[in-house]
Residue frames as a rotation matrix with the C-alpha (Angstrom) as fourth column:
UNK 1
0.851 -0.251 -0.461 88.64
-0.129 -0.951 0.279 74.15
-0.509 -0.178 -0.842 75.74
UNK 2
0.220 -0.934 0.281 91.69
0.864 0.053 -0.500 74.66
0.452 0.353 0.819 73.19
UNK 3
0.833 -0.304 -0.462 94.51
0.189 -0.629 0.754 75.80
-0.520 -0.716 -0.466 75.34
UNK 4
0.842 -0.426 0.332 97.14
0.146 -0.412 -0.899 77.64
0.520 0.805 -0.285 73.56
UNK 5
-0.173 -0.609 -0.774 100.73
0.955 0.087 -0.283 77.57
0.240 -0.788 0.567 75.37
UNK 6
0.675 0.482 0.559 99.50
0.226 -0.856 0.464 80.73
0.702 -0.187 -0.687 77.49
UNK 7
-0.045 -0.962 0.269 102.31
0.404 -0.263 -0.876 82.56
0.914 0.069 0.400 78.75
UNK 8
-0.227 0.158 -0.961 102.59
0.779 -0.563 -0.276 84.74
-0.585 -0.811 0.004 82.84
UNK 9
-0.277 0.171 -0.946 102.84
0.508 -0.809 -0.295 87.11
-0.816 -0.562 0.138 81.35
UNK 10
-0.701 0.713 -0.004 99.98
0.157 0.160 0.975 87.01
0.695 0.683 -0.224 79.03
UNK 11
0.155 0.598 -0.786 98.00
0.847 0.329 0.417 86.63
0.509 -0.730 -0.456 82.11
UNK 12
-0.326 -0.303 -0.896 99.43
0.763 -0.644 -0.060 89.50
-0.559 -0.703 0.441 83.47
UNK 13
-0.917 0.028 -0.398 98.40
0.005 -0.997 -0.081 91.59
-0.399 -0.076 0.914 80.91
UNK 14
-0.501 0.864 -0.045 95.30
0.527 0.345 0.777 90.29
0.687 0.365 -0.628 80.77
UNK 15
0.071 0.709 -0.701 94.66
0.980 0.082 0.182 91.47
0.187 -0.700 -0.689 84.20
UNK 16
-0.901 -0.302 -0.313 96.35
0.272 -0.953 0.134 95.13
-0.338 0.036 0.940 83.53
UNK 17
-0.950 0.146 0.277 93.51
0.181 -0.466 0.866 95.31
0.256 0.873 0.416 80.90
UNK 18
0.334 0.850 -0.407 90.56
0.769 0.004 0.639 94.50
0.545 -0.526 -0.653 83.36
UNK 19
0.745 0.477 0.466 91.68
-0.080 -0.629 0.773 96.79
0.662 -0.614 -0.430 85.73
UNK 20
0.759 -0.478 -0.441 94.19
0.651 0.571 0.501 94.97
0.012 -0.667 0.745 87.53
UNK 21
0.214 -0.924 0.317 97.65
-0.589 -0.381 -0.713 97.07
0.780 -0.034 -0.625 88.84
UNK 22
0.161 -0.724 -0.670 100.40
0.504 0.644 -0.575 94.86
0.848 -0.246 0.469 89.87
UNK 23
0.901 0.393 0.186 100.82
0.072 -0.557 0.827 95.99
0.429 -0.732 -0.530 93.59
UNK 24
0.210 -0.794 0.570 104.16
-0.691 0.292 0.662 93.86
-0.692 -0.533 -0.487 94.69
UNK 25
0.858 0.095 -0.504 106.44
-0.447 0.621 -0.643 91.97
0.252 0.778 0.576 93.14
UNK 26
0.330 -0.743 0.582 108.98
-0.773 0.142 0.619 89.44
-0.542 -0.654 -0.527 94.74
UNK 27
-0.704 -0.700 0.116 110.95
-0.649 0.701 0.295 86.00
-0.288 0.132 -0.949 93.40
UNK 28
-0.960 0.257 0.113 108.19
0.271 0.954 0.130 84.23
-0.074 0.155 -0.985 94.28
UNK 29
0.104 0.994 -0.039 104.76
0.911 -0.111 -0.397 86.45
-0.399 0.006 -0.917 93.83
UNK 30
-0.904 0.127 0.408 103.15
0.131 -0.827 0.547 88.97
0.406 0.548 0.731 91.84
UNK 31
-0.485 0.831 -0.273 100.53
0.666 0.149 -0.731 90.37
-0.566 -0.536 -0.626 93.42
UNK 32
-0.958 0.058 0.280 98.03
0.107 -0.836 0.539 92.04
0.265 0.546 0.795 91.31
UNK 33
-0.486 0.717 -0.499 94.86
0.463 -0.273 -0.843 94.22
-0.741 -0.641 -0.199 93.24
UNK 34
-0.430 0.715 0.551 91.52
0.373 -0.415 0.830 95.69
0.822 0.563 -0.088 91.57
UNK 35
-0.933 -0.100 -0.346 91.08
0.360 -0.285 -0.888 98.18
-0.010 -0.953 0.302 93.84
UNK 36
-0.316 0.941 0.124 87.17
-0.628 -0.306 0.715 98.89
0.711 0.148 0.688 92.58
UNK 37
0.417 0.686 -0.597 86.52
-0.501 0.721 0.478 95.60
0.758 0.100 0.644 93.49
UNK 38
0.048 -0.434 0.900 88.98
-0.986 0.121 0.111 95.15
-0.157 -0.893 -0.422 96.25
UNK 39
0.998 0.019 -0.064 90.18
-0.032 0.978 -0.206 91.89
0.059 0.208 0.976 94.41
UNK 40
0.086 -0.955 -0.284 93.65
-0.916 -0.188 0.355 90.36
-0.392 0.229 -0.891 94.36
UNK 41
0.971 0.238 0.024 94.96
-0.209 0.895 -0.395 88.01
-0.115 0.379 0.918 92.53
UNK 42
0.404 -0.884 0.235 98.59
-0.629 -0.082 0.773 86.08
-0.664 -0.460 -0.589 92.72
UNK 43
0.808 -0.410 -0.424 101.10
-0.119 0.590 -0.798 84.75
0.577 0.695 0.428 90.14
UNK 44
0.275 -0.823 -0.496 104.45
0.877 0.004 0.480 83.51
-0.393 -0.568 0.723 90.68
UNK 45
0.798 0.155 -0.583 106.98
-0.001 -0.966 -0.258 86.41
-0.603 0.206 -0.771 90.41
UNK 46
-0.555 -0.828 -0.076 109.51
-0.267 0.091 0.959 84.86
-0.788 0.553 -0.272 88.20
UNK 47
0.284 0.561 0.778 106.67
0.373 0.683 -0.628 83.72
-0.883 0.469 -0.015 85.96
UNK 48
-0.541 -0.299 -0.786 107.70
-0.577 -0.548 0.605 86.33
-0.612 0.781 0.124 82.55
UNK 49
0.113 0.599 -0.792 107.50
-0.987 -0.023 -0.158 84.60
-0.113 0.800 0.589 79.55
UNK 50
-0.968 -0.130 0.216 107.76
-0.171 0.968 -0.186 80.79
-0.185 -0.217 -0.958 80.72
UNK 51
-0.380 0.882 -0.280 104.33
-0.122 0.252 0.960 78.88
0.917 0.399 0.012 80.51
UNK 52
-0.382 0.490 0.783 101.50
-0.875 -0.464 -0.137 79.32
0.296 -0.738 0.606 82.78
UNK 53
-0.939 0.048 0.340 100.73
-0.300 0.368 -0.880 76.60
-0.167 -0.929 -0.331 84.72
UNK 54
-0.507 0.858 0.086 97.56
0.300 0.082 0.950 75.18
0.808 0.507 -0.299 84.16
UNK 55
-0.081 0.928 -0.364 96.04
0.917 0.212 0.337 75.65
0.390 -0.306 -0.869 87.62
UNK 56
-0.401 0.183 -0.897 97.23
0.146 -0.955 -0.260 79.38
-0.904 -0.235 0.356 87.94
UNK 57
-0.880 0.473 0.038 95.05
-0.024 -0.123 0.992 79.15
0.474 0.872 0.120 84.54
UNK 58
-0.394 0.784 -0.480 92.36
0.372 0.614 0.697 77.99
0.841 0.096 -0.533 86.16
UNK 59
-0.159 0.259 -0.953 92.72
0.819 -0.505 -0.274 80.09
-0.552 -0.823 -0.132 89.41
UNK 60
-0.809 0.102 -0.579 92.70
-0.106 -0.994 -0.027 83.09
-0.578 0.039 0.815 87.46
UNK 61
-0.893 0.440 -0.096 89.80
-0.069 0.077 0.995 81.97
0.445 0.895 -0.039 85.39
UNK 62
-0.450 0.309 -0.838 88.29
0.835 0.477 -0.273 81.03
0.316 -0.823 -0.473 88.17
UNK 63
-0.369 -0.120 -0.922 88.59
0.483 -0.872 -0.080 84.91
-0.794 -0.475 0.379 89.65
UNK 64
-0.754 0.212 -0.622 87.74
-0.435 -0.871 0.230 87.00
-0.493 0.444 0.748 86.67
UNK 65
-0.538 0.834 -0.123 84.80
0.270 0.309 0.912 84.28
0.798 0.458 -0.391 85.12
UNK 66
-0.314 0.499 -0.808 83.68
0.795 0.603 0.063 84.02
0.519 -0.623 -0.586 88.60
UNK 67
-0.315 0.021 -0.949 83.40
0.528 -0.827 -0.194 87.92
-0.789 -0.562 0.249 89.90
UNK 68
0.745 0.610 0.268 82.06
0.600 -0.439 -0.669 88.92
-0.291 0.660 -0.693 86.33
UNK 69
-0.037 -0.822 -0.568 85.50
0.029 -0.569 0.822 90.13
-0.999 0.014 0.045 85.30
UNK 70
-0.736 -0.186 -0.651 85.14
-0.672 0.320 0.668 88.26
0.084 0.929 -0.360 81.63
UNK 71
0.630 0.769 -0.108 82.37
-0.775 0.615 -0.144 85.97
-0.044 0.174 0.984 80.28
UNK 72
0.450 -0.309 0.838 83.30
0.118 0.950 0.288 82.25
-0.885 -0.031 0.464 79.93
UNK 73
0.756 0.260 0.601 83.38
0.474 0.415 -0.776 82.78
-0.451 0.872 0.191 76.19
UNK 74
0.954 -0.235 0.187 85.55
-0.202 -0.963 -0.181 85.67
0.222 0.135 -0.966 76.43
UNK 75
0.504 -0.385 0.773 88.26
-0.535 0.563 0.630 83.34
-0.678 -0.731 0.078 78.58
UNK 76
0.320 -0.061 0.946 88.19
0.377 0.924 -0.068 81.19
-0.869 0.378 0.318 75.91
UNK 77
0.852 -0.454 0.261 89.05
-0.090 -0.618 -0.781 83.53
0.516 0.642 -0.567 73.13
UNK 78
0.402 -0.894 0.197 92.02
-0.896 -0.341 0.283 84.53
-0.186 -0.291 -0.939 75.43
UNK 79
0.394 -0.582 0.712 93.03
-0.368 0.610 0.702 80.94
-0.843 -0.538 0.026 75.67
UNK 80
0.494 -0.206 0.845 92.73
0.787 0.518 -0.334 80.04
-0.369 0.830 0.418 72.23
UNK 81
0.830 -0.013 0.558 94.24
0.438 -0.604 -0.666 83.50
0.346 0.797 -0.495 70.73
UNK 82
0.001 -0.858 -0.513 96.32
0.995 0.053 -0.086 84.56
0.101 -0.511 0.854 73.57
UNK 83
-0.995 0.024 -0.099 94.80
0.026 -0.880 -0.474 87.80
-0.099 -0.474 0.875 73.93
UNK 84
-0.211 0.975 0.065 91.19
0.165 0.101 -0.981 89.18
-0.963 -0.196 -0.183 74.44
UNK 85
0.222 0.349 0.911 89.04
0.975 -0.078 -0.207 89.93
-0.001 0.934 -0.357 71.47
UNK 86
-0.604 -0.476 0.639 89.92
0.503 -0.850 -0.157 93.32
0.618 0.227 0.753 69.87
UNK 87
0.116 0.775 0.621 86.16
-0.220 -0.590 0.777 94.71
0.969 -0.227 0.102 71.36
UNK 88
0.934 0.350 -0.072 86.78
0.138 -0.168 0.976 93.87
0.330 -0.921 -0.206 75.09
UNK 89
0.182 -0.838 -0.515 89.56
0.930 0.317 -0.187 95.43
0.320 -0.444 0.837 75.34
């Protein structure tokens, strides 16, 4: 996997674009809910434009590979480009 320095909030609007709406936001969490799917998913809330963490990479990859949010391959675009391809968005 080529990881690109992937940003919060990159990630964050990754998950705006699936569906995701940010719900709560404190110091220390962002919560963001898919309310189709009755999913949530948590960042820190100071995260902005600092780098992401690899294993809240990996939790949130985890959550949207793993619930059929995004293919694997699709992930990977994001990581290497830092956004989705132009067509799943």
């Amino acid at each position: 996997m080529k990881r690109n320095h992937i940003t919060y909030r990159q990630l964050e609007d990754l998950l705006v674009q699936l569906g995701f709406v940010e719900t709560s936001r404190d110091d220390k969490v962002a919560v963001f809910q898919h309310f189709a799917a009755d999913s949530l998913i948590f960042l820190p809330g100071k995260g902005g434009d600092r780098e992401a963490r690899t294993a809240d990479v990996m939790s949130v990859e985890t959550h949207l590979v793993g619930w059929g949010y995004l293919e694997e391959a699709d992930f990977e675009a994001f990581l290497e480009h830092g956004a989705l391809p132009a067509a799943k968005r």
